[in-house]
C-alpha positions as CSV (number, residue, x, y, z in Angstrom):
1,X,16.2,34.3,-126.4
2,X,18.9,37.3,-127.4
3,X,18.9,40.2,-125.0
4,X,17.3,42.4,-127.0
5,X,14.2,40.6,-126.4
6,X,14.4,39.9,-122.8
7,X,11.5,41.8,-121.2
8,X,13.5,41.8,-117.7
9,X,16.5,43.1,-119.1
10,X,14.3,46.3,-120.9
11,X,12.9,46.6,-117.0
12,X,16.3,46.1,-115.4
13,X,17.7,49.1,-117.7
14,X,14.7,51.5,-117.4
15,X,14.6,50.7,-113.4
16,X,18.2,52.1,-113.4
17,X,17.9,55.1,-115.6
18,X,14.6,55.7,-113.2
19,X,17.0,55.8,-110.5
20,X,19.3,58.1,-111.4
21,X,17.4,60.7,-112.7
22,X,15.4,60.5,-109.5
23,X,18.5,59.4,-107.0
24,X,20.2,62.8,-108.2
25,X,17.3,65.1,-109.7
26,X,18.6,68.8,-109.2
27,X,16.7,71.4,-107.0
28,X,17.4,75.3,-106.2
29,X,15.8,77.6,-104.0
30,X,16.7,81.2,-103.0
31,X,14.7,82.8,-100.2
32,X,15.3,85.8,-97.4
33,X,15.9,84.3,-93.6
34,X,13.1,86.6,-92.0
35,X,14.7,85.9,-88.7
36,X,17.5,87.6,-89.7
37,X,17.3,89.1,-93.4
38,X,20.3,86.6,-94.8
39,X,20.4,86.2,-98.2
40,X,20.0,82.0,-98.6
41,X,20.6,79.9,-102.0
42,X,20.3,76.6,-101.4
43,X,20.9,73.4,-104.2
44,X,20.4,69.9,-103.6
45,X,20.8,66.6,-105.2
46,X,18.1,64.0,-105.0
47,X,14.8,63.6,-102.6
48,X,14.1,66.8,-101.5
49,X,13.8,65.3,-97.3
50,X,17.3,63.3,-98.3
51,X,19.4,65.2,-101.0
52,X,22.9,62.6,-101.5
53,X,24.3,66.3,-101.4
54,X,23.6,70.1,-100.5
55,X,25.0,73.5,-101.1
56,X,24.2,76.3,-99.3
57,X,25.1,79.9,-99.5
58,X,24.1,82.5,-97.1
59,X,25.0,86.1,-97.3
60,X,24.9,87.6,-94.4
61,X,23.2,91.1,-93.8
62,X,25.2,93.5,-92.4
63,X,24.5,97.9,-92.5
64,X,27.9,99.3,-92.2
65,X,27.8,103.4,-92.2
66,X,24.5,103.4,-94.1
67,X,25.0,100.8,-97.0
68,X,24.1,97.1,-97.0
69,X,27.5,95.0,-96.7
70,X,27.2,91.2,-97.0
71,X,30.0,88.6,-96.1
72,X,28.9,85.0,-97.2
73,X,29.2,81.2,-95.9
74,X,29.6,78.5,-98.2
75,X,28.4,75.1,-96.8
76,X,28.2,72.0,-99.5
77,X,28.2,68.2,-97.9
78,X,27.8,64.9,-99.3
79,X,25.0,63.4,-97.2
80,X,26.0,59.2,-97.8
81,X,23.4,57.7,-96.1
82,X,20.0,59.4,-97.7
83,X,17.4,57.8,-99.7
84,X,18.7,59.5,-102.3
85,X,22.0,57.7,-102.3
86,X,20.3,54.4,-101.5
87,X,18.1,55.2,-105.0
88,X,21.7,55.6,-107.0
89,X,22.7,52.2,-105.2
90,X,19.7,50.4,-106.4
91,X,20.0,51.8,-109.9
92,X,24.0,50.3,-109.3
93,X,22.7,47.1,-108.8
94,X,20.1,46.9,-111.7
95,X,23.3,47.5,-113.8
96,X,24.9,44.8,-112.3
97,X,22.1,42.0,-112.4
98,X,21.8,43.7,-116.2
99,X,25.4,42.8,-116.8
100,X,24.8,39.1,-115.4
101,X,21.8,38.5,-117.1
102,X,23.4,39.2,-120.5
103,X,26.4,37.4,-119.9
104,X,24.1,34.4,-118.8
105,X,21.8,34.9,-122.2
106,X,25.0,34.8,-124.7
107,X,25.3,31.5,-123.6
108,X,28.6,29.1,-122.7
109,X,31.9,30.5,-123.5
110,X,34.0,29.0,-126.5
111,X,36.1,25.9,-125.7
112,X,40.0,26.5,-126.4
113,X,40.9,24.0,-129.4
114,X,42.9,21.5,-127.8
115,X,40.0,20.1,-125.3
116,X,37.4,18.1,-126.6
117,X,34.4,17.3,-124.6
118,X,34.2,12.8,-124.0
């Protein structure tokens, strides 16, 4: 069997894609703080409940002699231990078993010339 035709193989591969398109699947939102009228753009990578990493800006809402003034904050993390992160592992280590498996289904390496099997 060549590894082309190796149904587990196909599965391996598309259960690793899967897995990082979901692991680090992109998401923005922009919205007003109503408690205190910040400005708020916020990006993630991954889960939405456990991005593998966030950026946030906020501008801050400040009236200074009559006109709107706004200093920012820039916070961006990498959050390592998410389920997002553990997705991208997982997809990791379907690439790994993937590389195994068709290592195992080319079969025995070549003997060097000088050893013959008895």
């Amino acid at each position: 069997m060549t590894f082309w035709h190796d149904r587990v193989s196909w599965l391996l591969l598309a259960l690793a894609i899967a897995c990082f398109v979901v692991g680090a699947f992109p998401q923005w939102s922009e919205w007003v703080d109503p408690a205190n009228g910040d400005q708020v753009s916020k990006y993630r990578l991954g889960f939405w409940f456990s991005p593998v990493y966030e950026h946030v800006r906020r501008v801050h809402r400040q009236v200074v002699g009559g006109a709107l003034e706004g200093e920012y904050t820039i916070e961006s993390r990498p959050n390592w231990l998410s389920w997002s992160s553990l997705v991208i592992l997982i997809g990791l280590g379907s690439l790994g078993i993937l590389r195994w498996r068709r290592d195992a289904v080319a079969g025995p390496q070549r003997q060097e010339p000088g050893i013959q099997a008895k």
